[in-house]
TINU-683273 format. One record per residue (C-alpha): residue number from 0; x, y negated, z; residue in three letters. Coordinates in steps of 0.5 Angstrom, whole numbers, plus 500, padded with zeros to 3 digits. Layout:
R  num  east  north   up  residuo
R  NUM     X      Y    Z      ala
...
***
This chain:
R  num  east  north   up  residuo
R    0   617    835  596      unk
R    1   623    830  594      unk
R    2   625    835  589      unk
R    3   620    835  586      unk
R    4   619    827  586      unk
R    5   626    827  584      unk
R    6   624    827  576      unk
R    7   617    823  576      unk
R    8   617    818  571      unk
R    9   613    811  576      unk
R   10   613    805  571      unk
R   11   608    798  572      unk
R   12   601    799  569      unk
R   13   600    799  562      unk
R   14   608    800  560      unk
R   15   611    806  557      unk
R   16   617    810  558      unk
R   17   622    810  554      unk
R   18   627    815  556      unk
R   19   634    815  553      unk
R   20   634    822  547      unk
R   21   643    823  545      unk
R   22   644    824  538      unk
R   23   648    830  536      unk
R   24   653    830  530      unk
R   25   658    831  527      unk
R   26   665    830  531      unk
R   27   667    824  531      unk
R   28   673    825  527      unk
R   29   668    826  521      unk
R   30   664    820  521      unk
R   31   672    815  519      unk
R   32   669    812  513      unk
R   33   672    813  504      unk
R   34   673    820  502      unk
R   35   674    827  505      unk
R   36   675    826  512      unk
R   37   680    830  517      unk
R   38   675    836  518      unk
R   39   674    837  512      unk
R   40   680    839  509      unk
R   41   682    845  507      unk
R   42   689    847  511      unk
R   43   692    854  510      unk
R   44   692    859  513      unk
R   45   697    860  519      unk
R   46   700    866  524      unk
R   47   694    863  528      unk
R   48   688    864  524      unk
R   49   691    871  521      unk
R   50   691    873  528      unk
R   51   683    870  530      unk
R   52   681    875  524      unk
R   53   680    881  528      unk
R   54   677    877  533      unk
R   55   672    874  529      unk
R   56   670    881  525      unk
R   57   669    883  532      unk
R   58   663    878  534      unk
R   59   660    879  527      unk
R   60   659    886  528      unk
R   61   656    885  535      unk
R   62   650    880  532      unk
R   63   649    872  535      unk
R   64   648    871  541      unk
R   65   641    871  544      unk
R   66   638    864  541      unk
R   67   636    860  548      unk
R   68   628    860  550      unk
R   69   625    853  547      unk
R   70   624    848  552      unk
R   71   616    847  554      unk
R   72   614    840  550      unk
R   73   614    835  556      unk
R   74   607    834  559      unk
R   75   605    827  559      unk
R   76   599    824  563      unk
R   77   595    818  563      unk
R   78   594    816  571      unk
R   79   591    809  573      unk
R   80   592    803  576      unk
R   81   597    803  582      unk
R   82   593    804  589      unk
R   83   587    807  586      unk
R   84   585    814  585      unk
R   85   587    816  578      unk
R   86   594    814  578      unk
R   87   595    817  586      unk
R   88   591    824  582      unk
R   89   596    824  577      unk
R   90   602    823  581      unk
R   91   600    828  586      unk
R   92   598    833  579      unk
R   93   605    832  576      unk
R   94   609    835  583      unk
R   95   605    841  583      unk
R   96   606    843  576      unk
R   97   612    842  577      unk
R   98   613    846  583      unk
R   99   609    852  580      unk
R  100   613    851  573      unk
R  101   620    850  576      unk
R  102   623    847  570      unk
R  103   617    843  568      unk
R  104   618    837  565      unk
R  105   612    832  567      unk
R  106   611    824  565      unk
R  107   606    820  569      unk
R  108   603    814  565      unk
R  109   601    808  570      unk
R  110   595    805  565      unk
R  111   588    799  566      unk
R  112   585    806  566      unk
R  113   579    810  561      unk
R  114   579    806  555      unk
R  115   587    806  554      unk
R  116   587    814  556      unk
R  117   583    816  551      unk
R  118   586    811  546      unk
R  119   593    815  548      unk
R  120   590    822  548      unk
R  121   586    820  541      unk
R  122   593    817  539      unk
R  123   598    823  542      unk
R  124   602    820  545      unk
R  125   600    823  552      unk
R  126   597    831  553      unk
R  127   592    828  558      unk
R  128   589    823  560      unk
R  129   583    821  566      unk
R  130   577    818  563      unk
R  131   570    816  566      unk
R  132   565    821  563      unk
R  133   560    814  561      unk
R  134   566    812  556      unk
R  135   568    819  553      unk
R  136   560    821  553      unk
R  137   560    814  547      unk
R  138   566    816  544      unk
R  139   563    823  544      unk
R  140   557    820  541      unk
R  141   560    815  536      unk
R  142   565    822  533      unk
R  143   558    826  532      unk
R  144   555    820  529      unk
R  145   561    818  525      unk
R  146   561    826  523      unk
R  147   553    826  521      unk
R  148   554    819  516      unk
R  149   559    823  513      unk
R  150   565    818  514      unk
R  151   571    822  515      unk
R  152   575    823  521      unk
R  153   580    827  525      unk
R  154   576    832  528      unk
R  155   583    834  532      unk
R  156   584    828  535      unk
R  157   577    827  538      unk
R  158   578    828  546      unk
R  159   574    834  549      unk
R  160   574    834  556      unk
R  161   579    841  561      unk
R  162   576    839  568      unk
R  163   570    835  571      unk
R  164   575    833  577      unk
R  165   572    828  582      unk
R  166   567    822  582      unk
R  167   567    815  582      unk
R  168   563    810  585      unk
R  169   561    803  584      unk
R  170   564    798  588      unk
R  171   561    791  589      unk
R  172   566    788  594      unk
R  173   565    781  597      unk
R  174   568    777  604      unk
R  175   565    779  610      unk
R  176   563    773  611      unk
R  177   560    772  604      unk
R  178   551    769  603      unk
R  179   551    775  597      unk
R  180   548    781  600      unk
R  181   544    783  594      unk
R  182   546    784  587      unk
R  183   541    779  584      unk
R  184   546    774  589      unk
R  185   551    774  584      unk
R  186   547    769  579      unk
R  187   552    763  578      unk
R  188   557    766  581      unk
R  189   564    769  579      unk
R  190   565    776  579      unk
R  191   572    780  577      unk
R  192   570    786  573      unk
R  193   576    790  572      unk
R  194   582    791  568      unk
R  195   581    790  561      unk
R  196   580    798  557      unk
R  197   578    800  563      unk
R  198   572    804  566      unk
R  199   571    800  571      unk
R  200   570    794  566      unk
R  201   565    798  562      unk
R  202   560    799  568      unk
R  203   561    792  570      unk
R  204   558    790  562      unk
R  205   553    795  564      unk
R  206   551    794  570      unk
R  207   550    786  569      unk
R  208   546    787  562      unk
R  209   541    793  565      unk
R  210   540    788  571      unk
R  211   539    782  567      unk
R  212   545    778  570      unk
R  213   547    774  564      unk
R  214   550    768  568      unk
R  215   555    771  573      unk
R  216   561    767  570      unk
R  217   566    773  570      unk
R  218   574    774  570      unk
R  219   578    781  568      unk
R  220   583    783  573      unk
R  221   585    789  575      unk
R  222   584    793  582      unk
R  223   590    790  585      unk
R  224   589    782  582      unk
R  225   583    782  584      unk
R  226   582    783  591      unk
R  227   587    778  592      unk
R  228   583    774  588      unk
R  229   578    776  593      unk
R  230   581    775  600      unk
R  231   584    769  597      unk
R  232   576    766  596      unk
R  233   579    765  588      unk
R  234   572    770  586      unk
R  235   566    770  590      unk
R  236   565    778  588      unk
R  237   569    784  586      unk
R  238   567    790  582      unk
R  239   571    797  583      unk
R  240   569    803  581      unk
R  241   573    809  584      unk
R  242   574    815  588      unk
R  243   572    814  595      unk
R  244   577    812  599      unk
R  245   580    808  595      unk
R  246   587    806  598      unk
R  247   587    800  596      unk
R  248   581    798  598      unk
R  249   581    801  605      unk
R  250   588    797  606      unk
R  251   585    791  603      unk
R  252   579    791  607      unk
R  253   584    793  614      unk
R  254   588    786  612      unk
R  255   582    782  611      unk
R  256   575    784  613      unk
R  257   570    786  607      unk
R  258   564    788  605      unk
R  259   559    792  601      unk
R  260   554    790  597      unk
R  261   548    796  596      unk
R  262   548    798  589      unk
R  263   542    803  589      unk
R  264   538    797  584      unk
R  265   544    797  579      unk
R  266   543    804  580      unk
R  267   536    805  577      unk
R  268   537    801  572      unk
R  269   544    804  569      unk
R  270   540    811  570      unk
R  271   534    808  565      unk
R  272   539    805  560      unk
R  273   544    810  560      unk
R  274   541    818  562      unk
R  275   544    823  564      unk
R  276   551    820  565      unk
R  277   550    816  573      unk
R  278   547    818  578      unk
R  279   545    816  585      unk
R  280   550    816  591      unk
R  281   552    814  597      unk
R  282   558    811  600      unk
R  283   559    814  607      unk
R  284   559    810  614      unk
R  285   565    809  615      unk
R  286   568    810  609      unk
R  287   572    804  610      unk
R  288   570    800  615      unk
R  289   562    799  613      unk
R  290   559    802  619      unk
R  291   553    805  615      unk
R  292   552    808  609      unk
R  293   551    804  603      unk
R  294   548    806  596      unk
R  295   551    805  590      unk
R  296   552    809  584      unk
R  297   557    815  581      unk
R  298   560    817  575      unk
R  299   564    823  574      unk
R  300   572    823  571      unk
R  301   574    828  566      unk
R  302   581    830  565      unk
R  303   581    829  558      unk
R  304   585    833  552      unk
R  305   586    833  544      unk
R  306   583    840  541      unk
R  307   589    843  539      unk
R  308   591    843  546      unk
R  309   595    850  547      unk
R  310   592    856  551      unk
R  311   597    857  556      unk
R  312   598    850  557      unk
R  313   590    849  559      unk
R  314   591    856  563      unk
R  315   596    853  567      unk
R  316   593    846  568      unk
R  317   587    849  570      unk
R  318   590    853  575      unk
R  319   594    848  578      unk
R  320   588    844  579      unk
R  321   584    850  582      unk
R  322   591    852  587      unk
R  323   593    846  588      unk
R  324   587    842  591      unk
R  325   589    841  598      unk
R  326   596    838  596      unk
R  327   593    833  591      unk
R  328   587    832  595      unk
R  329   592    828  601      unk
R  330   595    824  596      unk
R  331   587    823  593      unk
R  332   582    824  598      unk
R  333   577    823  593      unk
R  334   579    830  590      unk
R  335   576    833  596      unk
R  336   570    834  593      unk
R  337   572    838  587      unk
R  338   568    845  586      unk
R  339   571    849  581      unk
R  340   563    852  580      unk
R  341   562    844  577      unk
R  342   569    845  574      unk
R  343   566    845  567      unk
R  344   560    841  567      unk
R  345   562    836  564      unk
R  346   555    835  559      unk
R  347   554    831  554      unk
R  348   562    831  553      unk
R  349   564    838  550      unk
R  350   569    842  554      unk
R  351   575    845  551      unk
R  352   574    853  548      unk
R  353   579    855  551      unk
R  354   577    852  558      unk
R  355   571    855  557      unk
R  356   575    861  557      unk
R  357   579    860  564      unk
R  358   572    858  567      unk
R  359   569    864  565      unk
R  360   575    869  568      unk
R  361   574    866  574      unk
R  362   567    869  575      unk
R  363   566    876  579      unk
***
């Protein structure tokens, strides 16, 4: 398992990797500045270069060399936040790529989430990325209507979705000695509502519009500033929207008492608002150290990548998600629940041909 970690690429949210490219040229002796350089010039031919003519003959007559395999273009994927659920998936994903494709080379991005993922996949500068369905199903929405206006855009570069991977639920955080036990509590109050660009942001816009909290003072911060923020009593509450466990969430709530406020009444209102993309959930007891079961809501994730994405390329990362579960699953408890017969229902958002293709082969 070290080995394997030995070459992942951990970097602080939202910064990229730059990695150090040599730059092959000529020697250096044909780089001297002012005229015909040392290499170049024609010298005559000696007893030694007489003497290789045979040689050369020779290996011209047996053909090159066989031309080395080219290298498989380096897999980049766009992960989360450090301590939650997409950046733990990510991280775990690459190391059993790399295990069943020895050789591989994976870099794992560290980002504020779903709206910069999709932005890197859209852009190419990542092969992957995690995104929440709610925000690639309004993408999906405004390229089809983009399309429907007649505006011209870059059909290749539109998203589509491999995988349905997990869910996420909704997470509204408080102290545990906190008056809020009700959403309509945080009227007047301050709230984190995530990192800027992510999914967990978008929802929190949502849910206070659906629910008509119009004067709940907000602060964007991400998963790990905002629960500081939280213990430190520095915001009333805090939203989250998140794989279950979070790690993150469960060490916070160890070090310093939380709890979690009931989000079935958001919920509804998001459903009415938003059809087809959440759906009503529940936190299990004792998931952290809730000692009941809270209801919230969920919104699935989808592995999310360009169209012109290679048929091999889809087939191995599909079948490292479908073998690889268990291993990941320890690093992200919330992958637990993957079903490879839910895979592919990732509805309204369209699923890549080809992984439709390796969907269909799994069938008896």
């Amino acid at each position: 398992m070290v080995d394997a970690m030995s070459d992942l690429v951990r970097t602080p949210a939202g910064r990229d990797i730059v990695r150090d490219v040599p730059i092959h040229g000529p020697p250096a002796a044909e780089l001297q500045p002012g005229g015909l350089q040392p290499a170049d010039r024609p010298r005559p031919a000696g007893r030694r270069t007489v003497l290789r003519l045979p040689l050369l003959a020779a290996a011209l007559a047996t053909g090159p060399e066989p031309a080395e395999p080219e290298a498989e273009p380096t897999l980049r994927l766009a992960g989360g936040l450090p301590g939650g659920v997409y950046q733990s998936w990510a991280t775990q994903f690459a190391v059993q790529y790399r295990l069943a494709r020895p050789g591989a080379r994976v870099e794992v991005f560290s980002t504020a989430g779903s709206g910069v993922n999709l932005g890197r996949v859209r852009q190419g500068t990542v092969t992957l990325g995690l995104a929440a369905l709610d925000l690639c199903a309004e993408a999906a929405a405004e390229s089809s209507d983009a399309a429907r206006s007649d505006v011209r855009t870059d059909a290749l570069a539109q998203p589509v979705a491999l995988v349905r991977v997990y869910d996420d639920y909704g997470h509204l955080l408080v102290r545990a000695d906190s008056p809020v036990s009700q959403t309509e509590q945080l009227s007047g109050r301050l709230l984190a509502v995530g990192a800027r660009g992510s999914g967990t942001a978008l929802i929190a816009y949502r849910l206070l519009g659906a629910t008509g909290l119009d004067d709940v003072r907000r602060v964007e911060l991400g998963l790990a500033d905002g629960l500081d923020a939280l213990a430190a009593g520095q915001v009333d509450a805090m939203f989250w929207s998140g794989g279950i466990p979070t790690v993150a969430v469960a060490r916070r709530w160890r070090q310093h008492p939380l709890r979690l406020v009931p989000l079935d009444t958001a919920g509804d209102a998001l459903r009415a608002a938003y059809d087809g993309v959440y759906r009503l959930a529940t936190v299990p007891a004792n998931t952290y150290g809730n000692p009941d079961p809270v209801p919230t809501f969920a919104v699935a994730n989808l592995l999310m990548a360009r169209p012109s994405l290679p048929g091999r390329r889809v087939h191995d990362t599909l079948e490292v998600i479908l073998t690889g579960q268990a291993a990941i699953a320890a690093a992200a408890p919330a992958f637990n629940t993957f079903d490879s017969w839910v895979a592919p229902r990732t509805q309204p958002v369209p699923l890549l041909p080809s992984a439709a293709r390796y969907y269909r082969s799994l069938k008896p």
